[in-house]
C-alpha beads as a LAMMPS data file, in Angstrom:
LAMMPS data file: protein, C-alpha beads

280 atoms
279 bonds

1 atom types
1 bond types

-500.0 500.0 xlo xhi
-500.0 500.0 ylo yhi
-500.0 500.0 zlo zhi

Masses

1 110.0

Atoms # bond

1 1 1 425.837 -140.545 43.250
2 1 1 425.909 -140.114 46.810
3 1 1 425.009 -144.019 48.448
4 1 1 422.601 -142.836 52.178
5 1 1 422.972 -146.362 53.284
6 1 1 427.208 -145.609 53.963
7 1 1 426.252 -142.854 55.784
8 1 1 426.752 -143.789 59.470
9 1 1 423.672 -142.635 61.681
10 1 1 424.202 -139.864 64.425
11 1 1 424.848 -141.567 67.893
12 1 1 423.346 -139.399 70.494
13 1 1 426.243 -138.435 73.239
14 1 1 425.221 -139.048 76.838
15 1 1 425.536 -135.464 77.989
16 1 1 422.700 -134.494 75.588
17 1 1 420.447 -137.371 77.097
18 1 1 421.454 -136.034 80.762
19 1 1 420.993 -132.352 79.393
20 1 1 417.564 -133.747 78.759
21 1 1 416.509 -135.460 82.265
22 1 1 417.955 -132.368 84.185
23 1 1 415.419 -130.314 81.704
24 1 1 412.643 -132.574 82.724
25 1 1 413.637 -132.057 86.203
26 1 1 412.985 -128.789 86.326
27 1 1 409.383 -129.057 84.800
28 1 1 408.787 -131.306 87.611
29 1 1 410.317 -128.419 90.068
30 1 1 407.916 -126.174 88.781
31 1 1 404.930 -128.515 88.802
32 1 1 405.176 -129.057 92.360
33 1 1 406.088 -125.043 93.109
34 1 1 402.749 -124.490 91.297
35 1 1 400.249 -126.624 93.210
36 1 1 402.169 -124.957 96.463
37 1 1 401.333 -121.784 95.463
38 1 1 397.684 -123.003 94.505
39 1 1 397.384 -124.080 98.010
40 1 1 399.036 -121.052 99.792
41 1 1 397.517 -118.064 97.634
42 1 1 394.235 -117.283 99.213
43 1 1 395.543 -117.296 102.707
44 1 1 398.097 -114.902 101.835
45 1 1 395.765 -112.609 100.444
46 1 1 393.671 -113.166 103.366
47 1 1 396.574 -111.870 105.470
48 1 1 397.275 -109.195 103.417
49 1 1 393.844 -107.968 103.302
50 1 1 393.839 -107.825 107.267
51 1 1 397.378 -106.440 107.430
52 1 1 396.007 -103.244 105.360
53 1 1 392.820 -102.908 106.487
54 1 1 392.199 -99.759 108.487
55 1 1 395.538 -97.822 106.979
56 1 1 396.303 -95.101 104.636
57 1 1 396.005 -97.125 101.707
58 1 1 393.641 -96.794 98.756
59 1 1 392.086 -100.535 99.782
60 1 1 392.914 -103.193 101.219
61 1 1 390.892 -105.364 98.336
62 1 1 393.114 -103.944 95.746
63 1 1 396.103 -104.647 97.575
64 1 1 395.487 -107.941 98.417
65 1 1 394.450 -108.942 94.696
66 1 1 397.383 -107.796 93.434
67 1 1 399.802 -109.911 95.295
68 1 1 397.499 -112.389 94.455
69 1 1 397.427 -112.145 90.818
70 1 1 401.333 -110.840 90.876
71 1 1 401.863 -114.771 92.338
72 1 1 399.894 -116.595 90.498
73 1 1 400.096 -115.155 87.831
74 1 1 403.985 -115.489 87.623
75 1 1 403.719 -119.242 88.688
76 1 1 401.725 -120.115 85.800
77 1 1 404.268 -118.273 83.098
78 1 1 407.198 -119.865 84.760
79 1 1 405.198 -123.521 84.228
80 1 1 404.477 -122.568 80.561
81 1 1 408.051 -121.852 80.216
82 1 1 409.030 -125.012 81.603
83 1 1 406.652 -126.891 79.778
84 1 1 408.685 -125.377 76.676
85 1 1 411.673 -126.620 78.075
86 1 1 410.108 -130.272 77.920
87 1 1 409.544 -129.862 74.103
88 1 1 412.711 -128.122 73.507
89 1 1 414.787 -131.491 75.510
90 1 1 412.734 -133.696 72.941
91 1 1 414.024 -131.918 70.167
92 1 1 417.547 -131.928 71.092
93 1 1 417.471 -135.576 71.230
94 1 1 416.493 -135.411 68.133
95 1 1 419.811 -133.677 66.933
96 1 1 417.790 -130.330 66.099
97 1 1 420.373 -127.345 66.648
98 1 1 417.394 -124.820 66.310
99 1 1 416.109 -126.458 69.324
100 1 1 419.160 -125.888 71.068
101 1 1 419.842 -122.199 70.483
102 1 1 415.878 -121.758 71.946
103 1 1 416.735 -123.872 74.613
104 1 1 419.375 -121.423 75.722
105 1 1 417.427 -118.627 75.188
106 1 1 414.519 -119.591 77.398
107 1 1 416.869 -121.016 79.798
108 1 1 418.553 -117.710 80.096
109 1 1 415.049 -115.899 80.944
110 1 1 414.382 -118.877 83.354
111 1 1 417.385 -118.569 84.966
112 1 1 417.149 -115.365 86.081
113 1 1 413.465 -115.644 86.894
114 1 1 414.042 -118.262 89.103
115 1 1 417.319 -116.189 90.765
116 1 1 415.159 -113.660 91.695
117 1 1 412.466 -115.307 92.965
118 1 1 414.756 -117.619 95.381
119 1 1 416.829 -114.809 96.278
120 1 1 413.461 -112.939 97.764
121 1 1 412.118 -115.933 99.159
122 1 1 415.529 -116.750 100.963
123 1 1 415.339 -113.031 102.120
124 1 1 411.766 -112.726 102.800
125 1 1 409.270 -111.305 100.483
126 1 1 408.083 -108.475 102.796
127 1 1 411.063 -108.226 105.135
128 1 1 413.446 -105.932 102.438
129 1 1 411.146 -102.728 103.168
130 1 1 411.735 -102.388 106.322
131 1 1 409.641 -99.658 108.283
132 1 1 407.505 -97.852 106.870
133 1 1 405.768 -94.003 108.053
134 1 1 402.145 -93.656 108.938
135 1 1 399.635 -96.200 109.415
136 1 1 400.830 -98.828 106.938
137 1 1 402.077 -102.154 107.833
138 1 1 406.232 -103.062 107.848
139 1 1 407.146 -105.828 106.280
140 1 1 408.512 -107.251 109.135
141 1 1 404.907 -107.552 110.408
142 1 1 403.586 -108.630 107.426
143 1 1 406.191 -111.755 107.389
144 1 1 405.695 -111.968 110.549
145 1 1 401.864 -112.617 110.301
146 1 1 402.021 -114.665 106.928
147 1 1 404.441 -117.527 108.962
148 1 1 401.908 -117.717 111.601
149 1 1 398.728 -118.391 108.942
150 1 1 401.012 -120.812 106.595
151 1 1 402.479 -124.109 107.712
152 1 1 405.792 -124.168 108.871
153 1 1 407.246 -126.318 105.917
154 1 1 406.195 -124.059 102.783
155 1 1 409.255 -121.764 102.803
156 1 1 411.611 -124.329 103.178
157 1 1 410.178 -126.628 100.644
158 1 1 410.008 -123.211 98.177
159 1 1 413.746 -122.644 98.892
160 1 1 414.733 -126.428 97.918
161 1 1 412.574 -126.183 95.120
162 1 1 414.277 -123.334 93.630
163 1 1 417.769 -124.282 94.368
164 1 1 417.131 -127.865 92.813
165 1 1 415.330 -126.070 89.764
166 1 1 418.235 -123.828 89.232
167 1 1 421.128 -126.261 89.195
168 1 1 419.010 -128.446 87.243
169 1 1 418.222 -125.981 84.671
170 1 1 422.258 -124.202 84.722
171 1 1 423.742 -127.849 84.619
172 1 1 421.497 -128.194 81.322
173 1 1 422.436 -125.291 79.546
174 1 1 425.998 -126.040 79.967
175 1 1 425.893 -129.545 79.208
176 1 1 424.211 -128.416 75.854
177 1 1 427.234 -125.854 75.089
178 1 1 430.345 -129.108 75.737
179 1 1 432.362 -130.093 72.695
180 1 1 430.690 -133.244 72.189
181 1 1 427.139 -131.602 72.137
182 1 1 428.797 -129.443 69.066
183 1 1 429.220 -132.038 67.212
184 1 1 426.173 -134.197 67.750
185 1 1 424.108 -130.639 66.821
186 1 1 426.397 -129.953 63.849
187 1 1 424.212 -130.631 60.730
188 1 1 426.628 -133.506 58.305
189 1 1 427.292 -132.713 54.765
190 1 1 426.470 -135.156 52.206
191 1 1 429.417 -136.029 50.128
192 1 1 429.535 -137.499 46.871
193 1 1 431.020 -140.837 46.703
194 1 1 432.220 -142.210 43.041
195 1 1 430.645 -146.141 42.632
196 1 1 432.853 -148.723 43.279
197 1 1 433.802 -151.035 40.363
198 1 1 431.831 -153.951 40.630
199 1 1 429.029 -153.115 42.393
200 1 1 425.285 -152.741 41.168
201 1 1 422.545 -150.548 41.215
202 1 1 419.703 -151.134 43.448
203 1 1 417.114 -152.954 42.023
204 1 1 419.343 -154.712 39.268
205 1 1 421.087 -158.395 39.333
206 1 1 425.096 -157.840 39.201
207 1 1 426.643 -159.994 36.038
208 1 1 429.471 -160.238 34.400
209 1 1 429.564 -158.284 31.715
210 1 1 428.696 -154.708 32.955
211 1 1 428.871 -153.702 36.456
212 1 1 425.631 -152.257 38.258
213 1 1 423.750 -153.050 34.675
214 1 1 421.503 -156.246 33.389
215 1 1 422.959 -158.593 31.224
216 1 1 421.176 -158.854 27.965
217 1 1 421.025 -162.392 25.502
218 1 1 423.508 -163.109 23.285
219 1 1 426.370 -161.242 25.769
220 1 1 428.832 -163.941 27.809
221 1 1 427.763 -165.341 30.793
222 1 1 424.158 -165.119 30.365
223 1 1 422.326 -167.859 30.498
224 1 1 420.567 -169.320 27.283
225 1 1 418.137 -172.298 27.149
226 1 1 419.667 -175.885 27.695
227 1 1 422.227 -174.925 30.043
228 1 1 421.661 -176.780 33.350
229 1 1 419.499 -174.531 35.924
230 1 1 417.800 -172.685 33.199
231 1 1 414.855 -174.030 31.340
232 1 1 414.251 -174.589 27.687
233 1 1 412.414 -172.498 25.395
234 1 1 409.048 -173.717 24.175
235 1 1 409.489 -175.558 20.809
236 1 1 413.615 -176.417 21.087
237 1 1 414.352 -179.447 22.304
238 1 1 416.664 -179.837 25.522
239 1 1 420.239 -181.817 24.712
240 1 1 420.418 -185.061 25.796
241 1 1 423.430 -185.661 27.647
242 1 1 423.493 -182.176 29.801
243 1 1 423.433 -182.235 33.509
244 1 1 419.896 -181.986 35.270
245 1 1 418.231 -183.251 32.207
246 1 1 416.168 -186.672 31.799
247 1 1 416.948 -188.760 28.387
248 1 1 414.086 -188.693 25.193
249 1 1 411.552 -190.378 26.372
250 1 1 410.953 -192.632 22.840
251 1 1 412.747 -195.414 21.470
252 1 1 416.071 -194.598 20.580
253 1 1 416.625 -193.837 16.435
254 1 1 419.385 -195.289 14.632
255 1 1 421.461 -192.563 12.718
256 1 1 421.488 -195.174 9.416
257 1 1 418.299 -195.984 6.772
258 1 1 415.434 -198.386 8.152
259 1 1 415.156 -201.820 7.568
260 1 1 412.848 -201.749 4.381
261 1 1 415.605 -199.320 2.464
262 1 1 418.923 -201.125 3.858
263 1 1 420.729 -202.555 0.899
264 1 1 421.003 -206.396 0.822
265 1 1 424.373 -207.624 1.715
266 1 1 423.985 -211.117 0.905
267 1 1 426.539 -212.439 -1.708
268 1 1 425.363 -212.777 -5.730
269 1 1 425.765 -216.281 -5.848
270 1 1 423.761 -217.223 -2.997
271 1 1 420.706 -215.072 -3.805
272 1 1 417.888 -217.191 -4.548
273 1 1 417.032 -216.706 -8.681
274 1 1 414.057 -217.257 -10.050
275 1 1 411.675 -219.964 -10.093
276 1 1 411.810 -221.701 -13.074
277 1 1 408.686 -222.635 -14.339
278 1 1 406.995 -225.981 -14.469
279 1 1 407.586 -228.641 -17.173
280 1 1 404.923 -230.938 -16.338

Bonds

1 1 1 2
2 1 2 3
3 1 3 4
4 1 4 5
5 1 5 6
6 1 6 7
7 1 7 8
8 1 8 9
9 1 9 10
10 1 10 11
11 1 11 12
12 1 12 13
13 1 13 14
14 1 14 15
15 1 15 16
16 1 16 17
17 1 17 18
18 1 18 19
19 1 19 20
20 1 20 21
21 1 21 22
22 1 22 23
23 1 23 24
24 1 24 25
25 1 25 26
26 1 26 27
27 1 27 28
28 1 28 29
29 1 29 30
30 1 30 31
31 1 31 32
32 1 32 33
33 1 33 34
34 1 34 35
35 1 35 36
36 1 36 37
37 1 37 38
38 1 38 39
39 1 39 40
40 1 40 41
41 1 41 42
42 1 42 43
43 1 43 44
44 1 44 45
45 1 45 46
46 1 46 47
47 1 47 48
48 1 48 49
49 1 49 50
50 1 50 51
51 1 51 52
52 1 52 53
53 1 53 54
54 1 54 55
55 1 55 56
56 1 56 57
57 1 57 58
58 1 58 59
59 1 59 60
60 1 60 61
61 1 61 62
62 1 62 63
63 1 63 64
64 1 64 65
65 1 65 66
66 1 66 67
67 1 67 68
68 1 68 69
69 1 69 70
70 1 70 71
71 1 71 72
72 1 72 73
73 1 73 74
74 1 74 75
75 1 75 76
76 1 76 77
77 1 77 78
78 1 78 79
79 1 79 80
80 1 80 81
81 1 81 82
82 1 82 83
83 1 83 84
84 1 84 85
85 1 85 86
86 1 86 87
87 1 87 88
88 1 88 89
89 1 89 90
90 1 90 91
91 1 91 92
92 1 92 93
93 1 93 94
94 1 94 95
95 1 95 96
96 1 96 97
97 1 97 98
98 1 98 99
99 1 99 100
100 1 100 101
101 1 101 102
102 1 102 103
103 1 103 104
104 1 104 105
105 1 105 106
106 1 106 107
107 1 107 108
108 1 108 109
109 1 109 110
110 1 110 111
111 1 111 112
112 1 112 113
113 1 113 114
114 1 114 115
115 1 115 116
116 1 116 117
117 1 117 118
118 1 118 119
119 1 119 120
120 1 120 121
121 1 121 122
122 1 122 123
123 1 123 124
124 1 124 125
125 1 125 126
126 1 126 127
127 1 127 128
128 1 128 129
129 1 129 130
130 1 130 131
131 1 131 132
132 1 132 133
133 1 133 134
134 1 134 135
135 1 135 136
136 1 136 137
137 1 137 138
138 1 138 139
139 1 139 140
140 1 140 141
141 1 141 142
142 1 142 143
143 1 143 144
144 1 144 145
145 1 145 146
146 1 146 147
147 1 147 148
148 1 148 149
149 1 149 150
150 1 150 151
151 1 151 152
152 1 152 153
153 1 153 154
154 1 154 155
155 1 155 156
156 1 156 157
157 1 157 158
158 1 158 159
159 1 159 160
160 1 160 161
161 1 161 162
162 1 162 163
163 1 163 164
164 1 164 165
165 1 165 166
166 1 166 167
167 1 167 168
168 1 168 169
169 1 169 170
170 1 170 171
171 1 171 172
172 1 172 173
173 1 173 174
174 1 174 175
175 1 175 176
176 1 176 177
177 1 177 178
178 1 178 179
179 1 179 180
180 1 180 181
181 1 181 182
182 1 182 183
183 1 183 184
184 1 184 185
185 1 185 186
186 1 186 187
187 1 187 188
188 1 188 189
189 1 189 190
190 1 190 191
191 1 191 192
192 1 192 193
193 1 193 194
194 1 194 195
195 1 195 196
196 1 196 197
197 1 197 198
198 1 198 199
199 1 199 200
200 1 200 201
201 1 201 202
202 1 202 203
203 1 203 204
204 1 204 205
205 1 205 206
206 1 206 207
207 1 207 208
208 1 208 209
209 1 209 210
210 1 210 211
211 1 211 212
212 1 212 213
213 1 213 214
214 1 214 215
215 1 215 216
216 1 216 217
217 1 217 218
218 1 218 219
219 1 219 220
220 1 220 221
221 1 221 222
222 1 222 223
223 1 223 224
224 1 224 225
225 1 225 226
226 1 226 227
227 1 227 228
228 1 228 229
229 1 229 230
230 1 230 231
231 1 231 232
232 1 232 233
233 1 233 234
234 1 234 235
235 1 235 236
236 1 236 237
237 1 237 238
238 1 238 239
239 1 239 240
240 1 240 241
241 1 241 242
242 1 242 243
243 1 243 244
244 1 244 245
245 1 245 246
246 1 246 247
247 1 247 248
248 1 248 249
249 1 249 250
250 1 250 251
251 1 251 252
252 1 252 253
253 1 253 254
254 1 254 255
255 1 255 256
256 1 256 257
257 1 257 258
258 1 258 259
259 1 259 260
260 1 260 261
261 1 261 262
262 1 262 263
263 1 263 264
264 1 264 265
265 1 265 266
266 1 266 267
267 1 267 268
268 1 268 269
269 1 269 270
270 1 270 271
271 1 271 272
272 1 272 273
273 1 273 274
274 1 274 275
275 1 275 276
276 1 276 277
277 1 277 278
278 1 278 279
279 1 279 280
């Protein structure tokens, strides 16, 4: 029978707690790197519009919108990822090593999403083409005219964003993959335990004559009627004389005959005889 209550309960390690925090982190990261996109995207596309306006290019429109749904549409996967990433941490608090082996696999993506994306925006996102033939914009002037319609703090705020995100989310994934991690994820196997002599079953008193089973009537050292501390049975009268019992409450009996059938002891010869009768 294997006893759950000896079983000692799992005590979460502290790197899997800070594993967690650095996960939420990021989230938070990506939060903020969302509403800054929110609040940059249409005057980018604005720009855009007016940088290829008047060129060789199919349209300017189409251009435009497809930065603009390229950005935002990539912020909003890279939140949904994150927001995974939130679950996941709650699960690996929980001890779940499924939760852990998705958490590495989404962090992997992640990791390399957000790489790429800090690497081009520490680079410049329209600088890397450098000149181009014909009528169509460089990137240089593109960059050029996107830092003059956005404030002056977005790219720097985008860069420390990132970097934060991605230290956050490698310092997780590593944390997750220590020794002590291993064996907090490591599912325990249930071994079987023989009963100890002595002991009882749950839900049964412990007595003398069988361990872990109830003691029956009639077997030693259960308690019959009389003995002091358990009561009497209906119809058999308690012994007088036991502890933590009163004394008969009538008039004590003598163990001998009663008066009317005690023999006399009075000597023959002074018994009274008969009356004789009257002569007169």
């Amino acid at each position: 029978m294997v006893d759950s209550q000896s079983t000692p309960a799992r005590q979460r390690p502290s790197i899997v707690t800070i594993s967690s925090y650095l996960l939420f982190l990021f989230l938070a990261c990506q939060v903020i790197s969302l509403i800054l996109t929110l609040s940059t995207i249409g005057k980018t596309r604005d720009v855009l519009r007016d940088a290829y306006e008047g060129s060789s290019a199919e349209g300017a429109d189409q251009v435009a919108d497809f930065f603009f749904a390229f950005g935002l549409g990539s912020s909003i996967l890279l939140l949904l990822l994150a927001v995974a990433l939130g679950v996941l941490a709650l699960l690996n608090n929980q001890g779940r090593n499924g939760a852990r082996i998705t958490t590495w696999i989404i962090g992997g993506i992640m990791v390399c999403c957000v790489g790429g994306t800090l690497l081009s925006g520490a680079a410049g996102s329209f600088t890397t083409g450098g000149d181009t033939g014909g009528d169509m914009p460089s990137g240089e002037e593109i960059q050029r005219r996107l830092d003059e319609a956005l404030p002056s703090w977005i790219t720097p705020v985008s860069l420390l964003l990132g970097v934060v995100s991605l230290i956050a989310l490698l310092a997780a994934l590593i944390l997750l993959a220590l020794p002590k991690a291993n064996e907090f994820f490591r599912k325990p196997t249930a071994g079987w335990e023989p009963p100890t002599p002595g002991a009882s079953y749950p839900g049964y008193p412990q007595t003398t004559a069988q361990p872990g089973y109830p003691q029956t009537p009639g077997q030693p050292g259960y308690p019959s009627s009389g003995e002091p501390g358990y009561p009497s049975t209906p119809g058999q009268a308690s012994g007088s004389g036991q502890p933590g019992y009163p004394p008969p409450s009538g008039p004590p009996s003598s163990s001998g005959p009663s008066g009317a059938d005690r023999p006399d002891d009075t000597p023959p010869s002074d018994r009274p005889g008969p009356t004789p009768p009257s002569t007169s």
